[in-house]
N, C-alpha and C positions, 0 to 999 in steps of 0.2 A: 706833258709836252705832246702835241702831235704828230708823230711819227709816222704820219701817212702823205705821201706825194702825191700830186695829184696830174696823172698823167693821160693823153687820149688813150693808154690801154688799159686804162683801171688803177686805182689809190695801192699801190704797196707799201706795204708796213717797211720801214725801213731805219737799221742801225751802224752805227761806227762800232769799231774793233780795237779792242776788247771793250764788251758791253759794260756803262757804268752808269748805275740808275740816276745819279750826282749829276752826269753829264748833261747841259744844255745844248748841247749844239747837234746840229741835225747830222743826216747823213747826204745831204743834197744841197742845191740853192738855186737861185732864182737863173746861174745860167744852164744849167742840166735841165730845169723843167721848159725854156727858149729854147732849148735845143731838139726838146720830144715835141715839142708845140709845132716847129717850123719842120719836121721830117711827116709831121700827119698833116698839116695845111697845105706842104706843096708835092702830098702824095706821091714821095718818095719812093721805088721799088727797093722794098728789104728782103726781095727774095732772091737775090745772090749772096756772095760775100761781104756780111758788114765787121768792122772791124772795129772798135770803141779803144782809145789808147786814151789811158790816163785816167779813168775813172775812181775817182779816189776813193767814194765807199760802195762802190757797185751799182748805183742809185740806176745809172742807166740803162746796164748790159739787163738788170733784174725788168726795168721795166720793159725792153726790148725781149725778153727771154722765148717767147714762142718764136721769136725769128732766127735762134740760133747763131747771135753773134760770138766773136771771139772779143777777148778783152783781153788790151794787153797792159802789165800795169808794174813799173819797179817796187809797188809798197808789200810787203809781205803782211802789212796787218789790212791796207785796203781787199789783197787778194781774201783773207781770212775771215772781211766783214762782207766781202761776197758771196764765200760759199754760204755765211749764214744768213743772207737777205735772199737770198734765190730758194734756198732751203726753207726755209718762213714765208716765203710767197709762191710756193708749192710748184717751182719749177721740179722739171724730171731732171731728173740725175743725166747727167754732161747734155744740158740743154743750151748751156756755155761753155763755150772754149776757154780754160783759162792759159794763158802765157805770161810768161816775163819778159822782160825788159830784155832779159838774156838769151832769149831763145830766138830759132829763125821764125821769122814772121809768115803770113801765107805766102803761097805764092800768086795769086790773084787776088785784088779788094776791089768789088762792088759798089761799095759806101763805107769811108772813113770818115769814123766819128771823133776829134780830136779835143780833151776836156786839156786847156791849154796848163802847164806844169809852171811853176814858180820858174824853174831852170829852164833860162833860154839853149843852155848847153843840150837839156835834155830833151828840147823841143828839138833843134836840132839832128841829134843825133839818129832819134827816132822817125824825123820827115826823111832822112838820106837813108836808112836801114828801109824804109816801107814805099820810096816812093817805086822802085821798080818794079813793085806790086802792083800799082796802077796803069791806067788805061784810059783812051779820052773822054771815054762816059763815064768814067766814076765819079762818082758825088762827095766830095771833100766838106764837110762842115767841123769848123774849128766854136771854140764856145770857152768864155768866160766871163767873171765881173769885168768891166768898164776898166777898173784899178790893174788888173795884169795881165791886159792886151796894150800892148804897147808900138810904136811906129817900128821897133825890131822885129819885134813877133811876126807882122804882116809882111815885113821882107825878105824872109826866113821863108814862110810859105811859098812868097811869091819869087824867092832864087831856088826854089829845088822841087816847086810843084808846077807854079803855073799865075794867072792873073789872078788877083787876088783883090777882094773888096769887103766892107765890112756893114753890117746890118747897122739900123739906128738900135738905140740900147733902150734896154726893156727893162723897169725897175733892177737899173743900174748893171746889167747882162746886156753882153753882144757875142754876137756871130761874128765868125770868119768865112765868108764865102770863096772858094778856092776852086781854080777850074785848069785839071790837070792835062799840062803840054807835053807831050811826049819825045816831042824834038827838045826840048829844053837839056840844055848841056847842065849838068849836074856839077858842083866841086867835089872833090872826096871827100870822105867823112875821117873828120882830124882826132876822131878818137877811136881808142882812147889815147890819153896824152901821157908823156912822160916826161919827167925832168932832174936832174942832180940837185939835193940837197946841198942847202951850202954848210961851212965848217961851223963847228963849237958847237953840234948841239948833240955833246956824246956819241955814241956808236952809231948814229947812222951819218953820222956826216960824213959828208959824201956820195954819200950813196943814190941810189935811183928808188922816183918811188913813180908808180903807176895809176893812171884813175880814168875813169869811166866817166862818161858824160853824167852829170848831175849828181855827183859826189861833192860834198863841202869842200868848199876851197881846192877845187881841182887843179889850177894852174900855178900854187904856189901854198907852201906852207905856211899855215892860219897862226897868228901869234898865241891863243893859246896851249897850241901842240906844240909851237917852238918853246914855250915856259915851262911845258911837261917833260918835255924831250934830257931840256938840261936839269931837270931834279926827278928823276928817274929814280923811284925804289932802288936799293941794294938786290934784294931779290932774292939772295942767298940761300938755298931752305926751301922755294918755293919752284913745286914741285909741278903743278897748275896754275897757267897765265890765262887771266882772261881781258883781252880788249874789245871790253864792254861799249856798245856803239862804234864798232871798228871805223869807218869811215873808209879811207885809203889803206890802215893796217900799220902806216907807219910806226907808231907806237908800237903795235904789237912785235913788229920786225923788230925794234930797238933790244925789244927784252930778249927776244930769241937769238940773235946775234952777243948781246953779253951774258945770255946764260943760255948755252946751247943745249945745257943739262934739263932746261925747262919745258915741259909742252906747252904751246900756248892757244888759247882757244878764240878764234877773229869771230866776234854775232854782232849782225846788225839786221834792221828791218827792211834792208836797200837791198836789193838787188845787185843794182851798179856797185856798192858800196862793197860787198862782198868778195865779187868779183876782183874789185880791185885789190882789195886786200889782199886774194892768192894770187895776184901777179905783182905786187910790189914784193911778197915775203920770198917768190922764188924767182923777181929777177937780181935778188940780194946773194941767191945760195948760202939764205941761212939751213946752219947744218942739222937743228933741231926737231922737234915732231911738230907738226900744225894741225888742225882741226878751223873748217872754214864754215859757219853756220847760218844760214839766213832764217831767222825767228824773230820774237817777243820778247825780246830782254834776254833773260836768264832763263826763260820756261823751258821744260825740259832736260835741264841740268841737272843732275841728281842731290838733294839736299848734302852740305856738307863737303864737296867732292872737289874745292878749291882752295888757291892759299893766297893769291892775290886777285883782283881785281881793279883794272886802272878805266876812267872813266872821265870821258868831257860831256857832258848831257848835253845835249838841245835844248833849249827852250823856245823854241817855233816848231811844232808839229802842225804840219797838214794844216798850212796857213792859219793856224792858231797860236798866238803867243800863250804859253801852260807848262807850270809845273808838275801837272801829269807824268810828262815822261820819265822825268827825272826819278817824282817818287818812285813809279816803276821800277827803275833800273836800283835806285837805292836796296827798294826791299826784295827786289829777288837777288840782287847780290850778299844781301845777311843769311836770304834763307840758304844761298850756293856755297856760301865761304863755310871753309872748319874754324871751330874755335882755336884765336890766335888768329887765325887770317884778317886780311884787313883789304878796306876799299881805300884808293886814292882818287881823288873825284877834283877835275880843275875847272874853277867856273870865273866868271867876272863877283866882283865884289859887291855889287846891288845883290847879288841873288839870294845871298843869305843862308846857302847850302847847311853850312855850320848847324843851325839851327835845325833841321830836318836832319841830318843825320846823330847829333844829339839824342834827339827826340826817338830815334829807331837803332842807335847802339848804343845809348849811354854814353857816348865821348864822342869829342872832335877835337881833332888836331891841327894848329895851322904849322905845315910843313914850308911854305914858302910864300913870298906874296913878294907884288910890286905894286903900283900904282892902280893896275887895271884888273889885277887876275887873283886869285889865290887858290893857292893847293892844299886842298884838306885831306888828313885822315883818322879812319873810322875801323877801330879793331870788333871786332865781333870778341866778346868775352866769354 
């Protein structure tokens, strides 16, 4: 596969995170390369502050890297397929600014480069957090496929930045051209959002749970956390919780609140997701120990050094429908769990989870099912 872009600064090698030679799919697409095309045709000055959000595998900040952008970005594996695309394309060490989602943005942009997010929440949240960083000459360019620019997207821009218009699309890529008003009255930014759990669904009901803009299911609890919620492990014994792709944390708060004897460890590759997580667990006053991780699955977790692990995978990553992740998360949770320990994994019923964990513990269990979901589990022997 051809893993070179081809950019007005020269073709960088470029890849996704974690590297897998299996994998087909690039590290770029046809609106990243619209967007380098349209900053060198209309000889753009990138010699202030530019600013790149959302770049999902570094494809741009890397091709930009002599100009010393920042890039800010909630993926913890697109941050991680950055350091190694800038590194491979023989950028100098901090020739980019890296930032999260979490941190405070500059305080002056030049040129914001915006690679537009699935989550309108996230687009959001991130124009209201950056726009007071701007000024009336700054250069706003927003950039996507045709498919996830949408008549919200362009409203969104155009109530919290400024007039807004959009390019004709280029093998199926368009622009957002945005031109930032300074008298524009801004709304506040409604995140992060909170809200009360409703009843029956074990120890959290009731409770509050907390989230960040562009966390799954932020403004109400997703039917299959509510199926996981009310068949909740006993837990008894276990000594180590892991809420494997935390999301919100909810889950994980459940277990910490009915066995406060338990530590439990919240990992997800979000940012936001993280985040959320330590503010649902402690706007709970659960009384237990927490550990809040933002990584790769299970990497980094010492072989052996858990007793449960509870798990709703994704199967959409980074605008890809794959069971990628999932196996992911499957096998580093065998290699994290002690023998006797066990994963519980909730997924919908197409997906055949059963089958994969079979295949990588020898057993699957169906703990519970309805119509649309099932809860499997998988002991490590």
């Amino acid at each position: 596969m051809n893993d070179r872009m081809t950019t007005p600064w020269g073709e960088p090698a470029l890849s996704r995170f974690p590297v897998d030679p299996r994998d087909r799919l690039r590290a770029w697409d046809a609106s990243d390369e619209y967007l380098l095309r349209h900053l060198a045709e209309q000889a753009i000055d990138l010699s202030g502050t530019v600013v790149v959000v959302g770049d999902r595998w570094g494809a741009l900040v890397t091709a930009l890297a002599a100009h010393g952008p920042t890039q800010i970005t909630d993926s913890y594996l697109g941050q991680e397929a950055t350091r190694l695309n800038l590194a491979r394309n023989g950028a100098e060490p901090g020739a980019v600014r890296l930032l999260t989602t979490q941190d405070p943005p500059p305080d002056r942009i030049d040129v914001l480069l915006v690679r537009v997010p699935k989550s309108l929440a996230l687009l959001e949240d991130q124009l209201l957090r950056l726009a007071p960083a701007l000024h009336a000459g700054t250069v706003v360019v927003g950039t996507g496929m045709v498919k996830e620019i949408h008549t919200s997207t362009l409203t969104l821009f155009e109530r919290i930045i400024g007039p807004t218009r959009t390019s004709l699309a280029e093998r199926k890529a368009r622009l957002i051209l945005c031109t930032p008003d300074p008298s524009l009255e801004r709304p506040a930014n409604p995140w992060p959002y909170a809200y009360t759990l409703p009843g029956g669904i074990g120890a959290v009901s009731g409770r509050t749970v907390v989230n960040h803009a562009g966390v799954f299911c932020a403004d109400r609890l997703d039917i299959g956390t509510r199926f996981l919620l009310r068949h909740l492990p006993d837990g008894d014994g276990a000594r180590r919780v892991v809420d494997l792709g935390c999301g919100n944390g909810v889950v994980g708060t459940a277990m910490g609140l009915a066995h406060p004897e338990a530590e439990v460890l919240f990992t997800d590759e979000s940012f936001q997701a993280v985040a959320s997580a330590e503010a649902t667990y402690k706007a709970n006053g659960v009384p237990g120990h927490a550990e809040f991780r933002v990584g790769d699955g299970l990497s980094g977790v010492p072989d052996g050094s858990v007793d449960l692990v509870l798990n709703n995978p994704p199967f959409h990553s980074h605008q890809a429908t794959t069971d990628a992740t999932a196996w992911r998360m499957f096998t580093g949770a065998r290699r994290a769990l002690r023998p006797g320990g066990s994963l519980w994994v909730i997924g919908n019923r197409h997906l055949g989870y059963h089958v994969k964990l079979r295949r990588l513990f020898g057993n699957s269990e169906l703990v519970a099912s309805d119509p649309k979901f099932v809860l499997l589990r998988a002991v490590k022997r």
